[in-house]
N, C-alpha and C positions, 0 to 999 in steps of 0.2 A: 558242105560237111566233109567229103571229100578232099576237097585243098586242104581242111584245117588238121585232116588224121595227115597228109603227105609231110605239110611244114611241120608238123611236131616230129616226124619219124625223121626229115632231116637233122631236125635239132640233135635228137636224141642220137645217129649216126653221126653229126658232126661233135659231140663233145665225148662222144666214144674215143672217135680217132685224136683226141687231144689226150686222152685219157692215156691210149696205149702210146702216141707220143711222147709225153712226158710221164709215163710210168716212175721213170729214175727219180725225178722231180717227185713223184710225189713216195713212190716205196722211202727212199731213203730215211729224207724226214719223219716220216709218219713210224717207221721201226724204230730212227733212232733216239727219236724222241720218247720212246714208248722202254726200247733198252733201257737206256738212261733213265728214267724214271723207277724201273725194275729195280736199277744196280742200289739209286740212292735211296729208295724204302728196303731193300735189303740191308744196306749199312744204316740205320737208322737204329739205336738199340730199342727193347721192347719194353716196355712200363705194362707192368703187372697190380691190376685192383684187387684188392681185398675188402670184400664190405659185411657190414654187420647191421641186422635188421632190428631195433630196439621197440618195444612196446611200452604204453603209458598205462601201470595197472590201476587205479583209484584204490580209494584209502581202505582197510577191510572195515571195517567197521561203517555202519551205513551212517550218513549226513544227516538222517533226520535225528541219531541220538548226539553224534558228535561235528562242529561246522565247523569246516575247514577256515585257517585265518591266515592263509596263504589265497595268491588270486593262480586260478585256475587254464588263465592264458599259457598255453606253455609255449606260442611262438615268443613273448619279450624273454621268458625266464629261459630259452633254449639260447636267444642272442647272448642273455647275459653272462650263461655255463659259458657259450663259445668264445666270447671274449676271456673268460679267466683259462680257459683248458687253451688256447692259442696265442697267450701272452707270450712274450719272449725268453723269457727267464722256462717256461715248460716243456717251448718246442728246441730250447738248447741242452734240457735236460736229459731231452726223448733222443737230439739227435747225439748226442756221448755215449747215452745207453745203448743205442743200436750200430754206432757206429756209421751212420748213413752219411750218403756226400761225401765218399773221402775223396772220389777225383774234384768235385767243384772246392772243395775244400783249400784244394792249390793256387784258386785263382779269385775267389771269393770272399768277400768277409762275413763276417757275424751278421749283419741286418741281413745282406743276400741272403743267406742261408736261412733264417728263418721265413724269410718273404717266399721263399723258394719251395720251404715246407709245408706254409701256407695254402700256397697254392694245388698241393698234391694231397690234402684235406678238404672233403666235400660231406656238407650236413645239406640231406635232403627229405625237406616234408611233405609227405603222402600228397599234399593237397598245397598248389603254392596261391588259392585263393586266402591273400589276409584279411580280406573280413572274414574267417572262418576260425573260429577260436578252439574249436572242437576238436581239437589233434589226439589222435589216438597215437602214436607213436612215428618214428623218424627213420631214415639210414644216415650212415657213418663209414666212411668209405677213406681209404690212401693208396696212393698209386708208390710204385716204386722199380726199382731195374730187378729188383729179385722176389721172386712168389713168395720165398717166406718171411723175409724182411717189410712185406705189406701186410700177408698177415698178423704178423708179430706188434707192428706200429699201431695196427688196425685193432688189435686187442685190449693194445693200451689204452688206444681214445678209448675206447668203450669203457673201459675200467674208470678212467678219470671223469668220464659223462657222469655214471654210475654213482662216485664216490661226492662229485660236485654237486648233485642232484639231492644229496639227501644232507650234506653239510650246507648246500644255502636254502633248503627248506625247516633245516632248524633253525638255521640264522634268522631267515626271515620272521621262523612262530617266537623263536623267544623274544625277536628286535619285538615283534607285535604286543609279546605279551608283557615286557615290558613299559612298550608306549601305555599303553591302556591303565594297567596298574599307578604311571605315576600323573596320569590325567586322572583316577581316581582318588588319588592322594590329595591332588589338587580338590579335586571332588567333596572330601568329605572335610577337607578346610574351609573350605566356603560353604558346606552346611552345618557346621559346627560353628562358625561365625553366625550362620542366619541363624541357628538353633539359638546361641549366645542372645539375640537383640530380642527376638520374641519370647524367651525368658523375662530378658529386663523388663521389656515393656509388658509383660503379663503381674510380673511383681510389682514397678513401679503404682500401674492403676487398677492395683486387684481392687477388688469388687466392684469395678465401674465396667467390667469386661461385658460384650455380648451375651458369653454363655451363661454370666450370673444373674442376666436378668428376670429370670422368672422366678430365681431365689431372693433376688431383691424384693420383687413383687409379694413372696409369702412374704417376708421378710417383714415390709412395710405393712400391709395386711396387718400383720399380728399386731406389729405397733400402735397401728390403730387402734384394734379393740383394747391391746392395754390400757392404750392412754384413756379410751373413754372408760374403760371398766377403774381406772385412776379416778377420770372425772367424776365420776357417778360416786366413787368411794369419800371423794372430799365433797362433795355438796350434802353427802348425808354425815359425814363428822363436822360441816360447819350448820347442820340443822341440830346436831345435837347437841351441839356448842351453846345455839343461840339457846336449846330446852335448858341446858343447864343452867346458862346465865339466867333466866328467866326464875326457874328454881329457888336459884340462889339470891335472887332480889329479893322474891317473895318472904324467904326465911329470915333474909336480913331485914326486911320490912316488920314481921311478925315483930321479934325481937327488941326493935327498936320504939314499936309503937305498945310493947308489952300484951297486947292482942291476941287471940287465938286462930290460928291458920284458914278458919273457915271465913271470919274476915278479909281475908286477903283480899287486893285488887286484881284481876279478872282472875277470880276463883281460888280456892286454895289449894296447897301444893299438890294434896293427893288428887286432886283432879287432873292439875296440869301434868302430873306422872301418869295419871289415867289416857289422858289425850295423846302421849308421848306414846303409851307404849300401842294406842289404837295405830297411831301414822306407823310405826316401825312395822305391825303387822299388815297394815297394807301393804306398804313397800316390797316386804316380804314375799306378799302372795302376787306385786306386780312380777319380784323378780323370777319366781318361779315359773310365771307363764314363758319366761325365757332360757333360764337355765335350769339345771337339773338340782337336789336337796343337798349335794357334794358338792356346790361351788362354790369359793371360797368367798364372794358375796352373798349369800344367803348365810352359809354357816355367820359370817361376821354378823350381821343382823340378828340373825338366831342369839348370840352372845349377846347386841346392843336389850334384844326385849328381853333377852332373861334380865337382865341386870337392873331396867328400868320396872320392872314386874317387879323384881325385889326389893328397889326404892319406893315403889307405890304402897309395899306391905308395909313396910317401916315407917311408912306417911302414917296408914290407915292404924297402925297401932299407937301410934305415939301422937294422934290427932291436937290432944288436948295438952303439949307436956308444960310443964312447973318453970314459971321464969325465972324461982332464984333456983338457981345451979345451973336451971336447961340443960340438963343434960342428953336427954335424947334429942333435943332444937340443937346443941352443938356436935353433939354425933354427927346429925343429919347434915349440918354446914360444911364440916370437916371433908364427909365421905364425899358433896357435892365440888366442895374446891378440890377432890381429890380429882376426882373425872373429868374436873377440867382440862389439870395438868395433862391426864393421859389422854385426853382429847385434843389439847394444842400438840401436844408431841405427837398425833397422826396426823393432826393437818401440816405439821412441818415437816413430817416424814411423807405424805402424800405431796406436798408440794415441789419438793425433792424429786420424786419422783415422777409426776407430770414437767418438772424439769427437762430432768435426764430425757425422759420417752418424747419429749415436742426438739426437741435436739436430734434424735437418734432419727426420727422421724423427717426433719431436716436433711440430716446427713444421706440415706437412704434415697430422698428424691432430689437430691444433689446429683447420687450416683444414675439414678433413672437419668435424670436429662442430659446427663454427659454420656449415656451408652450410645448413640448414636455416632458424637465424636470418636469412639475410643473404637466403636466397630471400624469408622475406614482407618483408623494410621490400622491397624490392630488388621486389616485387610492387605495394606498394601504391604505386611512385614508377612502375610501369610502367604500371598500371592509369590512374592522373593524365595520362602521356604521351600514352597512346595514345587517349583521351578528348579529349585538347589535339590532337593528329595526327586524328584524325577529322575533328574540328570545323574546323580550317585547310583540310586539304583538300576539304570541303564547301562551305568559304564561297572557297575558289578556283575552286572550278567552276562556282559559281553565278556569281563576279564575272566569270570568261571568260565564260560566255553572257550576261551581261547587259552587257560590253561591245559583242558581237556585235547585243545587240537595240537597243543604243546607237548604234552604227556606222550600223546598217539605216535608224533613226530620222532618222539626219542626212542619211544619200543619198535620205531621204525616200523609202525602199524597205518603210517597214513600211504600217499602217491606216491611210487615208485617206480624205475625203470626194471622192464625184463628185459634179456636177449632171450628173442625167441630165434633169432638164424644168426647163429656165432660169426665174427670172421671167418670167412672161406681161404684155401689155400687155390690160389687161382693157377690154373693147371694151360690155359689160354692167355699169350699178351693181351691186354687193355688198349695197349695202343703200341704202335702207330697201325693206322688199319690202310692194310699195304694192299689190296684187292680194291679198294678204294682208288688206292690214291693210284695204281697203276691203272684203273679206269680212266681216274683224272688226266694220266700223261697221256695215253692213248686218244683219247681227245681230243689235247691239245695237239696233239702229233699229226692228227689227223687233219685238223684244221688250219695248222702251216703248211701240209702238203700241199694241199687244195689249193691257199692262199698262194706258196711258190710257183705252183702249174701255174696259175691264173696271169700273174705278173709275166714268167717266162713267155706264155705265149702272146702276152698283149705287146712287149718287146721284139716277137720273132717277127721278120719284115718279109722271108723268104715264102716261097709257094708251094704249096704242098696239093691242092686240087684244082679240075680245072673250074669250079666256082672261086677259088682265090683268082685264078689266070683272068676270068670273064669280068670281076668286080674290079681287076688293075686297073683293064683296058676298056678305051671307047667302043671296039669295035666288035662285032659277035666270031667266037670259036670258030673258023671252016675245020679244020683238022687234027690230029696231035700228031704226036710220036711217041709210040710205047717206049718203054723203057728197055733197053738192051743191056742185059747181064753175062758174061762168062763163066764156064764152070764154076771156078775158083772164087770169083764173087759172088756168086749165089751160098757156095758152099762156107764162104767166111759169113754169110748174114746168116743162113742156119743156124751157124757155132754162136753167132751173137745173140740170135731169138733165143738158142736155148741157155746160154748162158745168163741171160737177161732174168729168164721163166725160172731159172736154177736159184739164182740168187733172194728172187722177189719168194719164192714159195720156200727156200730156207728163211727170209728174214720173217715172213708170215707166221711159220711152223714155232721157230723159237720164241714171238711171241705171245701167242698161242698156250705155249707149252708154258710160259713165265704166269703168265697168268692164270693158269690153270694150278700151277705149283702152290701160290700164295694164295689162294682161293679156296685151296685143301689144306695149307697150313694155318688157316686162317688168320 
């Protein structure tokens, strides 16, 4: 333990005495490196920033009455302001107006110049995480060689952010509101086309449609019972047909055989009128189990036995009448060929009429069997509509709110930028940062001292202790010789020690004092 503290304490006494050997070696360097360094961040001129702290306010009006139809990233829409406010044609605008770069002006052209402006332009956001969309606001910053010429350029960007910001946020609501508007134009042509086909085809095959099918259904319903209430009406005007004919044989019988009615073959007529008007009162009293004393087949009926009632009186008075003249036997002829005529003209107007109704009754279950067909085309033209009606009324509610966020846009009620911390008048250079960089030389100065001593002495061959003399030679020290000096020689290595001491603690002191200077001037 011992050996190991000895051999370090030589170490450390031996790169002492290299230390104060080569003092010059390394003061020199290490000052003048450090001077120099001082002189050229003092000549260096100063750049002055000016920055401005802008805020992102949202729209006043809350989102859930009015939705914004702008997108709400404000890192793409800040790229896109930064490209138009740093075009070429803006930063030659800015640099005429302020007059900036007259010295590079001498030696530069127009692209320098603006590359140049470029770069003494810094937009910086709060947060430079890009997946984070949620930017609440930015800074806006210009350097330059004079504090008010930074702040002055510095006012401008702001102003142009400011003015860019709300001129492509209306560009953007009207570009939107008018995309929307003519996809709804589009919109409501292609539902007035499908409006157009599901007209045709509801006219083409009206009453075969779906929704007419249960009026079909009354519909045919009814016809039915027409027609039977038809039928029923012709089987009783061809039964009264056959009474008539009947009638009328008998009378023409009577007549011809000069006979008396009671002769007749199967009975005489006042009977067969007695028989007639029994069945018509039957029928009567079946119809009424059916219908009520108001319907137009019983009232008929009701007419047939009055009338056969009143031929049976005319029978029953005129039983016996007189063959020359017969006059009541040709009454009775006449009035029965009467009722013929008006009997064949209801069965040919009933037959007309079960016509017309077994037709109409046709047509109707024509229309039933085809509803099925007429539901799918008649689906797949509604299916089209209301896919076309969706989509119109979609892009109509979209184009009213985005007229709204349009509207908002122009009272310049929606997203907007504030300054909340104006351009500053910067009263400190920005740069160059001279306490730095004369750290930096100091350093370096320090580190070629070192480096020079090192070199020097690994080149020195001569002897300076007697551990050098012992490592020459094979053989061990017996003796020395002190070193013998004269007055005058002692007295000039004094003057050299202290001249040495002088120089190295002036060259310390003044940079010391340089750094200190720049350090307070900041």
């Amino acid at each position: 333990m011992l050996e190991g503290s000895d051999e370090l304490n030589r170490s450390l006494d031996e790169y002492l005495r290299v230390a104060v050997r080569r003092s010059w070696w390394m003061l020199l360097p290490a000052c003048g490196v450090a001077l120099v360094t001082m002189a050229v961040s003092f000549l260096l001129p100063n750049v002055y920033r000016s920055e401005a702290v802008i805020l992102v306010e949202h729209q006043k009006v809350p989102e859930h009455y009015v939705v914004p139809n702008i997108s709400s990233d404000l890192r793409n829409r800040l790229g896109s302001m930064t490209q138009q406010i740093i075009s070429r044609s803006r930063l030659l605008q800015i640099i005429d107006q302020f007059g900036l770069y007259a010295k590079e002006r001498k030696r530069l052209v127009t692209e320098d110049l603006v590359e140049l402006m470029r770069t003494n332009i810094e937009i910086k956001l709060p947060d430079e995480d890009p997946r984070r969309t949620d930017v609440n606001g930015f800074r806006i910053s210009f350097s330059a060689d004079d504090p008010r010429i930074a702040q002055q350029v510095a006012s401008q960007l702001t102003s142009l952010f400011i003015e860019e910001n709300l001129k492509q946020r209306e560009q953007q609501s009207v570009g939107t509101t008018s995309f929307l508007q003519a996809q709804l134009e589009s919109a409501q042509r292609e539902l007035q086309k499908q409006e157009d086909q599901l007209r045709e085809l509801k006219m083409r095959y009206l009453g075969e449609l779906p929704e007419q099918q249960t009026g079909n259904l009354a519909i045919l319903t009814g016809l039915h019972t027409q027609l039977e209430t038809t039928m029923a009406g012709l089987n009783r005007a061809r039964q009264q047909r056959i009474y008539l004919e009947s009638l009328l044989s008998q009378f023409q019988s009577l007549v011809e055989a000069g006979g008396t009615v009671g002769g007749a073959p199967g009975g005489s007529p006042a009977e067969v009128a007695q028989r007639e008007v029994a069945r018509l009162r039957n029928e009567r009293a079946a119809l009424l189990a059916l219908y009520t004393p108001k319907h137009p087949d019983i009232l008929k009926v009701e007419q047939m036995i009055a009338q056969a009632e009143a031929l049976q009186a005319q029978l029953e008075r005129g039983e016996k009448p007189a063959l020359t003249g017969g006059v009541p036997t040709d009454t009775a002829i006449a009035q029965i060929r009467s009722q013929l005529e008006a009997n064949q003209a209801e069965i040919d107007n009933l037959l007309q009429n079960e016509k017309r109704l077994k037709d109409q009754v046709a047509e109707y279950q024509r229309r039933l069997n085809l509803t099925p067909v007429r539901e799918q085309q008649l689906a797949n033209v509604v299916r089209d509509y209301n896919l076309s009606k969706r989509n119109y009324e979609e892009l109509l509610k979209k184009k009213m709110e985005s007229e709204l966020a349009t509207s908002l846009e122009k009272r310049q009620q929606g997203e907007q930028f504030r300054i909340i911390d104006p351009p500053s008048l910067p009263l400190k250079p920005y740069s160059p940062n001279r306490p730095r960089i004369n750290l930096i030389g100091a350093s370096l100065g320090l580190c070629l001292a070192v480096g020079l001593a090192f070199i020097v002495e690994l080149r020195d061959r001569s002897l300076h202790t007697e551990q050098d003399l012992v490592r020459l030679g094979s053989q061990p020290l017996m003796m020395g010789i002190p070193e013998l000096l004269t007055s005058a020689e002692q007295a000039q290595r004094r003057r050299r020690r202290w001249l040495r001491w002088s120089v190295g603690i002036l060259l310390v002191v003044v940079v010391i004092a340089g750094e200190i200077y720049f350090h307070w001037r900041g």
